[in-house]
mmCIF file of the N, C-alpha and C atoms, coordinates in Angstrom:
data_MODEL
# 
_entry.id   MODEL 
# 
loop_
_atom_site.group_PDB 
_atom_site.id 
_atom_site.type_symbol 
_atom_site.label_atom_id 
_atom_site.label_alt_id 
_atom_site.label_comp_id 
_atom_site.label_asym_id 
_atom_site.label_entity_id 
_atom_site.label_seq_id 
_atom_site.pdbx_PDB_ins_code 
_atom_site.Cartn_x 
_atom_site.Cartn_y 
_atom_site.Cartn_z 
_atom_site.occupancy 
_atom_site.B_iso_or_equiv 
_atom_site.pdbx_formal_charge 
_atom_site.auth_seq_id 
_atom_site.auth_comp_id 
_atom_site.auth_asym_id 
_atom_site.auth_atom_id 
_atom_site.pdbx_PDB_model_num 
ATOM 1   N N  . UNK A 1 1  ? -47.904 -2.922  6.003   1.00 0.00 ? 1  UNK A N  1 
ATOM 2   C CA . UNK A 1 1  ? -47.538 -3.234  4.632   1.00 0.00 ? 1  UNK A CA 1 
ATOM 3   C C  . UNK A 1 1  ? -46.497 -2.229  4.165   1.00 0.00 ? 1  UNK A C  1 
ATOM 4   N N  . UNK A 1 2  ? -45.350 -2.728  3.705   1.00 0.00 ? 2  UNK A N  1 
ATOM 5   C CA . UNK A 1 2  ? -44.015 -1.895  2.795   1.00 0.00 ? 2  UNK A CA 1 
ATOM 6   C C  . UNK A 1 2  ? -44.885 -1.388  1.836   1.00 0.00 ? 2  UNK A C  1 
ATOM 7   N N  . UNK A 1 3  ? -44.275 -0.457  1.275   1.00 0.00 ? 3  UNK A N  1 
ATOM 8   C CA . UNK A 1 3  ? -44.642 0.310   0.056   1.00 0.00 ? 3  UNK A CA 1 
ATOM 9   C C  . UNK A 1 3  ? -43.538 1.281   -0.405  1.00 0.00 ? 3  UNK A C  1 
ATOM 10  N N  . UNK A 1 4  ? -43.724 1.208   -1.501  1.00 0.00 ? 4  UNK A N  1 
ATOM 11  C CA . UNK A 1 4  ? -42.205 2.037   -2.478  1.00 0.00 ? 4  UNK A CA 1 
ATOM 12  C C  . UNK A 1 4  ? -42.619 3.065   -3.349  1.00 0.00 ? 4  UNK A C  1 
ATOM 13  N N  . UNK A 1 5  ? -41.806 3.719   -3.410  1.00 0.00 ? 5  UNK A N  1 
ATOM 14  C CA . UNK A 1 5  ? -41.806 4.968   -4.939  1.00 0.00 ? 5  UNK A CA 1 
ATOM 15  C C  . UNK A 1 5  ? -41.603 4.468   -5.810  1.00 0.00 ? 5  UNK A C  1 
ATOM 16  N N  . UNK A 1 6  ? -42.344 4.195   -7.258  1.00 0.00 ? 6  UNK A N  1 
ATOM 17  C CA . UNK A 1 6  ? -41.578 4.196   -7.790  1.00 0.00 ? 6  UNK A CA 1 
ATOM 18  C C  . UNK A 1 6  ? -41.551 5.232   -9.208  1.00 0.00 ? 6  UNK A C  1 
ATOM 19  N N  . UNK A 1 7  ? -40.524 5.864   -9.392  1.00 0.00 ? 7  UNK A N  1 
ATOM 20  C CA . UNK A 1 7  ? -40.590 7.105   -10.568 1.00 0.00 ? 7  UNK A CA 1 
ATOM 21  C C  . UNK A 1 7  ? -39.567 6.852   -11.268 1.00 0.00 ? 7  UNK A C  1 
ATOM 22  N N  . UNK A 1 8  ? -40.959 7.290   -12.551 1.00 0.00 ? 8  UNK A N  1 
ATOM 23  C CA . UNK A 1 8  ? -40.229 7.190   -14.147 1.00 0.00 ? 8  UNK A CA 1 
ATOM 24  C C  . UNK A 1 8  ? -39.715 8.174   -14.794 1.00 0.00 ? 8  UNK A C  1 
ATOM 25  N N  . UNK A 1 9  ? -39.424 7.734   -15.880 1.00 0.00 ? 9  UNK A N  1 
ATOM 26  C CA . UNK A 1 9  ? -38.708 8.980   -15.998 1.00 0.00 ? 9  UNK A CA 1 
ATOM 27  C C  . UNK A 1 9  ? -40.184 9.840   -17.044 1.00 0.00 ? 9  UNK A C  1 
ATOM 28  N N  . UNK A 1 10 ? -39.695 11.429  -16.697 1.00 0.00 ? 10 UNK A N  1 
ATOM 29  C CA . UNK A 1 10 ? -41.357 11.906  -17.049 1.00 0.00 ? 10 UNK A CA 1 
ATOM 30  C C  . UNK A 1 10 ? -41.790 12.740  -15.647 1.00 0.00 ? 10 UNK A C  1 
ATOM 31  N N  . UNK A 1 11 ? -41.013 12.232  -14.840 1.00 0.00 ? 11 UNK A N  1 
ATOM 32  C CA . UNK A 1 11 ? -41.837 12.900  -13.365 1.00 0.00 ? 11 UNK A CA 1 
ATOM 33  C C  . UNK A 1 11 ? -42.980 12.054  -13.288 1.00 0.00 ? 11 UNK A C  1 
ATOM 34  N N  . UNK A 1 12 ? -42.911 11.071  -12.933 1.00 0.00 ? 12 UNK A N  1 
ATOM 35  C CA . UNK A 1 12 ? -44.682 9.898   -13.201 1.00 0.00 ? 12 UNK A CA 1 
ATOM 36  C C  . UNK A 1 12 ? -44.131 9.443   -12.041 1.00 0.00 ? 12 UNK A C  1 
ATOM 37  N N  . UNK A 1 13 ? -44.767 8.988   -10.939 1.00 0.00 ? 13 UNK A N  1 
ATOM 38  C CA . UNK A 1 13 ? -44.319 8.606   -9.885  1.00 0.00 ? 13 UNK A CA 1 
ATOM 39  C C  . UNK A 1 13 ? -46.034 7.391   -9.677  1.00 0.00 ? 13 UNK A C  1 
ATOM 40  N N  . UNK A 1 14 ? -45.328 6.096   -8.826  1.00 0.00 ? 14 UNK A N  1 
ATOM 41  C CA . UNK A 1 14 ? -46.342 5.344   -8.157  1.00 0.00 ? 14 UNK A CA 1 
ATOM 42  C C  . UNK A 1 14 ? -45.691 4.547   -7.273  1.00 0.00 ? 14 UNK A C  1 
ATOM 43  N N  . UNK A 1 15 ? -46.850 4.692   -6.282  1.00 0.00 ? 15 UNK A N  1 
ATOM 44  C CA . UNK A 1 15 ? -46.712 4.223   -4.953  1.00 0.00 ? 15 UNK A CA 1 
ATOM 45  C C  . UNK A 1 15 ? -46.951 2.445   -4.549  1.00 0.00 ? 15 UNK A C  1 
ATOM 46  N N  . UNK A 1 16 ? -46.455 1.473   -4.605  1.00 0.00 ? 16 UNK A N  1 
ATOM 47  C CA . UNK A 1 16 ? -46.879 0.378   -4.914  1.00 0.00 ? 16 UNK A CA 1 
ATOM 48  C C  . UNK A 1 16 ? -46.769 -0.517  -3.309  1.00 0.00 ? 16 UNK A C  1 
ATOM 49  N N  . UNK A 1 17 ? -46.807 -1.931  -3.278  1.00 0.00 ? 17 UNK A N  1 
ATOM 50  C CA . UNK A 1 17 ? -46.673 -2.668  -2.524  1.00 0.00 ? 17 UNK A CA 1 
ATOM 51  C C  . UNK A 1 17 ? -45.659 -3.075  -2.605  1.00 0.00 ? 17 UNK A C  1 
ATOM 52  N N  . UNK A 1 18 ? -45.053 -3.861  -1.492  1.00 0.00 ? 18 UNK A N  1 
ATOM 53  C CA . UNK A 1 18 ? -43.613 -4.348  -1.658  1.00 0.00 ? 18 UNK A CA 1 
ATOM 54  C C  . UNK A 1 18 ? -42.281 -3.088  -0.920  1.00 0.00 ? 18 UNK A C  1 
ATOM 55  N N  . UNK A 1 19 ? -41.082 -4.189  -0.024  1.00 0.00 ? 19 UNK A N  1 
ATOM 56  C CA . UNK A 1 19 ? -40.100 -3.196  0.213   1.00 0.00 ? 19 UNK A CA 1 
ATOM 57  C C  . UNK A 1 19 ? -39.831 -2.766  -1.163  1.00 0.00 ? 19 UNK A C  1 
ATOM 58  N N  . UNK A 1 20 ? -38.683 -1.953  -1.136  1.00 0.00 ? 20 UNK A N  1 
ATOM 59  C CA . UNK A 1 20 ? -37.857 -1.775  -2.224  1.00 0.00 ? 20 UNK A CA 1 
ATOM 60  C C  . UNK A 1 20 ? -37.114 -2.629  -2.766  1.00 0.00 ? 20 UNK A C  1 
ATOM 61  N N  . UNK A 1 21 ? -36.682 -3.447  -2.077  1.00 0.00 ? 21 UNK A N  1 
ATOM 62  C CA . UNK A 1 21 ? -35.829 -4.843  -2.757  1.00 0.00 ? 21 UNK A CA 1 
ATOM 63  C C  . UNK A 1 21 ? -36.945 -5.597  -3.759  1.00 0.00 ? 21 UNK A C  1 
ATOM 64  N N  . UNK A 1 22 ? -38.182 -5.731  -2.712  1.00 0.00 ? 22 UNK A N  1 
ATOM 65  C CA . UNK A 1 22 ? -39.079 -6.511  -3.716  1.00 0.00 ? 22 UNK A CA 1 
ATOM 66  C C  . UNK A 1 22 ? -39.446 -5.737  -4.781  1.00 0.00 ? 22 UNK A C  1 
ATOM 67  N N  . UNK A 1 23 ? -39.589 -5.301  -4.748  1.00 0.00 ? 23 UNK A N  1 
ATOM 68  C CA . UNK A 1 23 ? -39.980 -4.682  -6.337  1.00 0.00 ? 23 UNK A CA 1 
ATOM 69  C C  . UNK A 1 23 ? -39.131 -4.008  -6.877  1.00 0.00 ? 23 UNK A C  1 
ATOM 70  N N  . UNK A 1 24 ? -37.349 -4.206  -6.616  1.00 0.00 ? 24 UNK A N  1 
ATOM 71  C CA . UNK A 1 24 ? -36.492 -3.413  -7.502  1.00 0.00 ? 24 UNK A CA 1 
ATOM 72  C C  . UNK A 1 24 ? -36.099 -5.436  -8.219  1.00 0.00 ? 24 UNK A C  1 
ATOM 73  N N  . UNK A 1 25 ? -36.812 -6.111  -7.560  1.00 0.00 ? 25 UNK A N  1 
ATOM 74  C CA . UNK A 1 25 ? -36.363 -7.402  -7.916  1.00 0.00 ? 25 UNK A CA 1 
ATOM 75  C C  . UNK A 1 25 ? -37.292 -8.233  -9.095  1.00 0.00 ? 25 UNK A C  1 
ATOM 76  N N  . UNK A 1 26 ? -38.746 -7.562  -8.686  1.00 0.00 ? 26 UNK A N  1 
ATOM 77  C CA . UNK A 1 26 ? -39.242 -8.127  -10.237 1.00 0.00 ? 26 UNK A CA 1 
ATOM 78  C C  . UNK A 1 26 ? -39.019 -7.188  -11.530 1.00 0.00 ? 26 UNK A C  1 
ATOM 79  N N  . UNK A 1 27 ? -38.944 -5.892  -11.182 1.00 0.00 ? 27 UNK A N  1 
ATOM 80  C CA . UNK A 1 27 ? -38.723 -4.846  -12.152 1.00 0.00 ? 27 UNK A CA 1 
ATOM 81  C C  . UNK A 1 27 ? -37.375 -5.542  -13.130 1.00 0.00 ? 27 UNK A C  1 
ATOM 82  N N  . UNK A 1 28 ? -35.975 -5.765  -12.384 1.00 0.00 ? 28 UNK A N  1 
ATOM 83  C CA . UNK A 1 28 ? -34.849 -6.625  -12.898 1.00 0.00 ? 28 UNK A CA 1 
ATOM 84  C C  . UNK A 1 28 ? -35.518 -7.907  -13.799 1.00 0.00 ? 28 UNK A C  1 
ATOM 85  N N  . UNK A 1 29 ? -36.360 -8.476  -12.779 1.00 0.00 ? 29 UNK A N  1 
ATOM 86  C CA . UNK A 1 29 ? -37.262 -10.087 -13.927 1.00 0.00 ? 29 UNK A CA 1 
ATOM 87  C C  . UNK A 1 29 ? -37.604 -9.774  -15.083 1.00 0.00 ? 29 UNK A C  1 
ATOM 88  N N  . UNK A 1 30 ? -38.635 -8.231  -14.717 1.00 0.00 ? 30 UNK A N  1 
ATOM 89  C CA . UNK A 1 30 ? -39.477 -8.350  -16.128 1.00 0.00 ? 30 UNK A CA 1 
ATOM 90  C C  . UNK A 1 30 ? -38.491 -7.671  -17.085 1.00 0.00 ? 30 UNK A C  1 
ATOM 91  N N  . UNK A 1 31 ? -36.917 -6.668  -16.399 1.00 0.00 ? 31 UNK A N  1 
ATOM 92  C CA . UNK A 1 31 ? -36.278 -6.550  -17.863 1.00 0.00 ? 31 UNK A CA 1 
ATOM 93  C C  . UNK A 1 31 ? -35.664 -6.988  -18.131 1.00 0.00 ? 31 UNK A C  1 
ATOM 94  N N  . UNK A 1 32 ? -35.678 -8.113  -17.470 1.00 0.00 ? 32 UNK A N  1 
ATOM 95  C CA . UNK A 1 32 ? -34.445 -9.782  -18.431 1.00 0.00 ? 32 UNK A CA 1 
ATOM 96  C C  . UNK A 1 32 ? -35.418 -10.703 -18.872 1.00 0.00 ? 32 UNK A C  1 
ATOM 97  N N  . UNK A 1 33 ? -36.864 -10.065 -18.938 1.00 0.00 ? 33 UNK A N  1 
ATOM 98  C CA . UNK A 1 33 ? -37.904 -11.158 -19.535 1.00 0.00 ? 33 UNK A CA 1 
ATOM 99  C C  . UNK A 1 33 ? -37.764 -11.182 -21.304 1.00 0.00 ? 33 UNK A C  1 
ATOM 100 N N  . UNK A 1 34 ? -38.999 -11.054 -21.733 1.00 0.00 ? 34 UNK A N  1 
ATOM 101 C CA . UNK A 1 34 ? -38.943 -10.394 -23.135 1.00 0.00 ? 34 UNK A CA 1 
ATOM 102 C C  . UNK A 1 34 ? -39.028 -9.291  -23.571 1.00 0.00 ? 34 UNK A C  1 
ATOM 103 N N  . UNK A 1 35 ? -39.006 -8.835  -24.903 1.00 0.00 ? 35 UNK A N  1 
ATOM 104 C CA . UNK A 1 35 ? -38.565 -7.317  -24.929 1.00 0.00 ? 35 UNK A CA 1 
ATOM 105 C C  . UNK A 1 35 ? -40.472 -6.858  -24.560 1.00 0.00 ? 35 UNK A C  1 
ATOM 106 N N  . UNK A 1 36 ? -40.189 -5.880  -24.206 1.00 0.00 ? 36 UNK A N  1 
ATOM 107 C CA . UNK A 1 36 ? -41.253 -5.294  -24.103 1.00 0.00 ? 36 UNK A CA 1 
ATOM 108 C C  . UNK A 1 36 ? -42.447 -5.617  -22.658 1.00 0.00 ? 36 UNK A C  1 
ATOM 109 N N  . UNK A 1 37 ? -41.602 -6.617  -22.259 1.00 0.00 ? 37 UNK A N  1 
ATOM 110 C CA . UNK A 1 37 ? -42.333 -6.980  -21.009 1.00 0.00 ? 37 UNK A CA 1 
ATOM 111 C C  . UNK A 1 37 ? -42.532 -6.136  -19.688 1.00 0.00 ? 37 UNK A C  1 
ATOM 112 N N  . UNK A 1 38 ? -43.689 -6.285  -19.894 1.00 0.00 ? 38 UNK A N  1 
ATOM 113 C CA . UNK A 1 38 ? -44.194 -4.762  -18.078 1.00 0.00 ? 38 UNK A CA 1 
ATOM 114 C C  . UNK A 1 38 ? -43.914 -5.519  -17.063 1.00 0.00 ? 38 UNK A C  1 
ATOM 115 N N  . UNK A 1 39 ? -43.417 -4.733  -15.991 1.00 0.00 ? 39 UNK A N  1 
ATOM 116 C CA . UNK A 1 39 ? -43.736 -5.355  -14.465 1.00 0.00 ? 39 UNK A CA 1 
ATOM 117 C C  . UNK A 1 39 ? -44.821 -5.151  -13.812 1.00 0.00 ? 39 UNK A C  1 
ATOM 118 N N  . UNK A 1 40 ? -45.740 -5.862  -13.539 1.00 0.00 ? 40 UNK A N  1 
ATOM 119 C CA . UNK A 1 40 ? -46.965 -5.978  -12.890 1.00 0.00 ? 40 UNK A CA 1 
ATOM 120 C C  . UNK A 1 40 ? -47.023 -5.539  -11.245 1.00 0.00 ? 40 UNK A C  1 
ATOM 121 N N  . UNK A 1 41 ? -47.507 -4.561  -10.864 1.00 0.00 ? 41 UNK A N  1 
ATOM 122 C CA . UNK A 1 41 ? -47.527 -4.277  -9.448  1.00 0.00 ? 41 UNK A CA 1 
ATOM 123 C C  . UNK A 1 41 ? -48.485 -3.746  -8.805  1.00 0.00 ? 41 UNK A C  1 
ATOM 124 N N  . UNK A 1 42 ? -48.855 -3.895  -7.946  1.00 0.00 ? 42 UNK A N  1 
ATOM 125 C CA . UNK A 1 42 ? -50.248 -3.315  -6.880  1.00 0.00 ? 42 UNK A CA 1 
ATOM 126 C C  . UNK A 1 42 ? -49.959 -2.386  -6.587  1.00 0.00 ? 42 UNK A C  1 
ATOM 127 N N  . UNK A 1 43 ? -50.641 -1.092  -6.853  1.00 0.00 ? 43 UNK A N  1 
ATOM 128 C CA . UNK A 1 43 ? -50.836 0.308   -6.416  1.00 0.00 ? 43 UNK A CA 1 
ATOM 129 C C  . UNK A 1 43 ? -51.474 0.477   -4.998  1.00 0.00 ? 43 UNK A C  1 
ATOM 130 N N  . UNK A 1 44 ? -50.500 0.599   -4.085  1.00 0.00 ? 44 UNK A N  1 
ATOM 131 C CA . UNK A 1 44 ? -50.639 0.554   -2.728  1.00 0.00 ? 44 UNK A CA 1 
ATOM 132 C C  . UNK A 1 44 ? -51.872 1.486   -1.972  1.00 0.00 ? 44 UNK A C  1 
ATOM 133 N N  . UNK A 1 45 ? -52.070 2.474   -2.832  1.00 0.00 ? 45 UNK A N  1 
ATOM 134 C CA . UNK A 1 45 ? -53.739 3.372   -2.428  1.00 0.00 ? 45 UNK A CA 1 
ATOM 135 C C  . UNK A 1 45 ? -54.859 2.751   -2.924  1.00 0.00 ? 45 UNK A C  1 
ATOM 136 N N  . UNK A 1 46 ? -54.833 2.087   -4.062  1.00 0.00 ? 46 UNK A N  1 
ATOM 137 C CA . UNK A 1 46 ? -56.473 1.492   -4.836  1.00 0.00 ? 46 UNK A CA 1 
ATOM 138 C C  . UNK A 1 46 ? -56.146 0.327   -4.547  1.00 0.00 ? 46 UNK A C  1 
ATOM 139 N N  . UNK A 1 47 ? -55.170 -0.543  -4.415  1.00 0.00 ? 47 UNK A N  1 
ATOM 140 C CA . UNK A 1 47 ? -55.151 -2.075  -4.470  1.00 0.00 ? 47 UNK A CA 1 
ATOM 141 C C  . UNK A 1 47 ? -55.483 -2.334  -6.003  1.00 0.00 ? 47 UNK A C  1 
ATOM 142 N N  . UNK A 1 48 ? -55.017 -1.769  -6.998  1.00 0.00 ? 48 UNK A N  1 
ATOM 143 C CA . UNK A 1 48 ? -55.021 -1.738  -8.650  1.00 0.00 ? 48 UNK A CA 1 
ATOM 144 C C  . UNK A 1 48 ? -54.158 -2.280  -9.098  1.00 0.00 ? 48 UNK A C  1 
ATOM 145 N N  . UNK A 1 49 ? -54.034 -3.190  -10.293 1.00 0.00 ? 49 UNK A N  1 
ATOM 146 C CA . UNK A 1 49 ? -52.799 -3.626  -10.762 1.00 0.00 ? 49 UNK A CA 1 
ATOM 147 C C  . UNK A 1 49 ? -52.267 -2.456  -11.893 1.00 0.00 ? 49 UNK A C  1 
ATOM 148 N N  . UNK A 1 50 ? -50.723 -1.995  -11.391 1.00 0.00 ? 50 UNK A N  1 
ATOM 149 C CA . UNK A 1 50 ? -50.175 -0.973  -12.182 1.00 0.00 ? 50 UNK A CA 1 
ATOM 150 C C  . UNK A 1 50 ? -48.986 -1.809  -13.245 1.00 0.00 ? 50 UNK A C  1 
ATOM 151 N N  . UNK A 1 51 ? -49.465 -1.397  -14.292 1.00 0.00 ? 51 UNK A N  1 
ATOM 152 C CA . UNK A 1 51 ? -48.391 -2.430  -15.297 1.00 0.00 ? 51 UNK A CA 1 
ATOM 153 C C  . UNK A 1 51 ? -47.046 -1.355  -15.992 1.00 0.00 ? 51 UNK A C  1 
ATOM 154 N N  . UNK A 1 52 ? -46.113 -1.353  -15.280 1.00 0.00 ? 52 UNK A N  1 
ATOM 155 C CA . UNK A 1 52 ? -45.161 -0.214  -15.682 1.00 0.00 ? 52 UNK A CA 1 
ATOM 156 C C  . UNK A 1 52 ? -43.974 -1.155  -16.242 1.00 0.00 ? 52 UNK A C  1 
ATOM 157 N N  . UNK A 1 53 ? -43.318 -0.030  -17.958 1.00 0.00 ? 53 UNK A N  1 
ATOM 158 C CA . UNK A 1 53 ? -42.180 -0.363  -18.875 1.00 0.00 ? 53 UNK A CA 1 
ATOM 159 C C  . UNK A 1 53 ? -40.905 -0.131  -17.592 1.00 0.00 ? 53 UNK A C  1 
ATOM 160 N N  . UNK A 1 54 ? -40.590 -1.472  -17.163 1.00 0.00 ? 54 UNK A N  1 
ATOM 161 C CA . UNK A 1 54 ? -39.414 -1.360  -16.620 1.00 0.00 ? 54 UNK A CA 1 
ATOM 162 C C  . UNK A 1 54 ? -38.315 -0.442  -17.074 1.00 0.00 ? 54 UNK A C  1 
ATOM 163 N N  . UNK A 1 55 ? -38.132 -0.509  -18.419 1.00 0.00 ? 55 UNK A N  1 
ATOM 164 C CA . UNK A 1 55 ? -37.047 0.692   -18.869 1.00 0.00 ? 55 UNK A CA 1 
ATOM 165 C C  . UNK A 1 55 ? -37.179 2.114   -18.649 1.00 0.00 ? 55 UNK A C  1 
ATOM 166 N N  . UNK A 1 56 ? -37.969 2.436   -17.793 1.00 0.00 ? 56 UNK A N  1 
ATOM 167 C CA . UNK A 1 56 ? -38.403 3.377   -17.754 1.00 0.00 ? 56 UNK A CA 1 
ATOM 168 C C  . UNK A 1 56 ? -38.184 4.271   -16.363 1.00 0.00 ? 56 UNK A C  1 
ATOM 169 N N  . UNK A 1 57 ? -37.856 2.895   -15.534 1.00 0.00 ? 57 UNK A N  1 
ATOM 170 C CA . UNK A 1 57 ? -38.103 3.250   -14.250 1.00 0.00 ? 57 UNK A CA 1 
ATOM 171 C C  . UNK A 1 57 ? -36.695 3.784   -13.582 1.00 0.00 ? 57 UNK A C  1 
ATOM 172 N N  . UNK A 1 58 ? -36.458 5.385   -13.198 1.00 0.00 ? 58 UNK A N  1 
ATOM 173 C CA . UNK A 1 58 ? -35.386 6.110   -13.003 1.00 0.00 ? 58 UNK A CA 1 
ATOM 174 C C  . UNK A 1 58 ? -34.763 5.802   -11.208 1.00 0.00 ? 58 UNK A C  1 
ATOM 175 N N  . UNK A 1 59 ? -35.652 5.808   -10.552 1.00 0.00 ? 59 UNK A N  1 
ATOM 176 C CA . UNK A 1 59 ? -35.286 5.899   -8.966  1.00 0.00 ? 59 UNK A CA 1 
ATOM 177 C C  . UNK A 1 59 ? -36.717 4.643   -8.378  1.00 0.00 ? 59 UNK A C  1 
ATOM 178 N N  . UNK A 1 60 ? -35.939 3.991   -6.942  1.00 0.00 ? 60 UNK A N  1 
ATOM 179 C CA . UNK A 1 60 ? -37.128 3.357   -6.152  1.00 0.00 ? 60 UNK A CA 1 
ATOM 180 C C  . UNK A 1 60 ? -36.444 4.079   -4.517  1.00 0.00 ? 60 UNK A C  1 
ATOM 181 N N  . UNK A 1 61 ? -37.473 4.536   -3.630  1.00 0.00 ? 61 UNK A N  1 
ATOM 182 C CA . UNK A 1 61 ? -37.621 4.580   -2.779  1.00 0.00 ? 61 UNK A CA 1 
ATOM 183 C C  . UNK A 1 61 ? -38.837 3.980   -1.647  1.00 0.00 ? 61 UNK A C  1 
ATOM 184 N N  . UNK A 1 62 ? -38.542 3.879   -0.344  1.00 0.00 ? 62 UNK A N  1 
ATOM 185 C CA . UNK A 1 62 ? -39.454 3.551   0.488   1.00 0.00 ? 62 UNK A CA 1 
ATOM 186 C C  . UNK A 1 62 ? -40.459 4.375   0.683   1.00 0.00 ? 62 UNK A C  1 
ATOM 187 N N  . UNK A 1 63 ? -41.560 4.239   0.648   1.00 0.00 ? 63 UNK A N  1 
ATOM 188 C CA . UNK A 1 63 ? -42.333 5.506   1.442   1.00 0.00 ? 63 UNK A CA 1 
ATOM 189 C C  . UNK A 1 63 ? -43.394 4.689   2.209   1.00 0.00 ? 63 UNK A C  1 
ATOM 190 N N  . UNK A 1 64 ? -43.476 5.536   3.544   1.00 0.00 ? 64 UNK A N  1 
ATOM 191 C CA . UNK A 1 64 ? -44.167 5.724   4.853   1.00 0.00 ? 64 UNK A CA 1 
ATOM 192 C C  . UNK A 1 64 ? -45.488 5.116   4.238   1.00 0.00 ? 64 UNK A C  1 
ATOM 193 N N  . UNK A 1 65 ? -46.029 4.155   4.958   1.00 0.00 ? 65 UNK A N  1 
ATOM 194 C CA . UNK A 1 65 ? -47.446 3.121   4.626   1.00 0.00 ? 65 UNK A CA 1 
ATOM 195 C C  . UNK A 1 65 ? -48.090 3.956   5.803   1.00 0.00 ? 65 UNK A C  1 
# 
């Protein structure tokens, strides 16, 4: 299973499911959705749904599954 960085700004960092394309691709959805709309993503250590303010989100990288 892919899994990505992804960090906000804040120094807040989470580790999710998905390459980096995939989830630099719904992050783009949910901030051309409505205002205020989160991107919904699976936290790749708990299998948790992590609901993060796309505007928020500074850098995505790959990291080692």
């Amino acid at each position: 299973m892919a899994t990505t960085e992804v960090h906000l700004a804040g120094c807040e960092a989470y580790r999710v499911e998905g390459t980096p394309k995939e989830v630099e691709a719904r992050i783009v959805a949910a901030a051309r959705g409505s205002i205020m709309e989160f991107v919904w993503l699976t936290d790749a250590t708990t299998g948790e749904p992590v609901a993060v303010n796309p505007e928020r989100v500074v850098a995505l990288r790959s990291a080692a599954g």
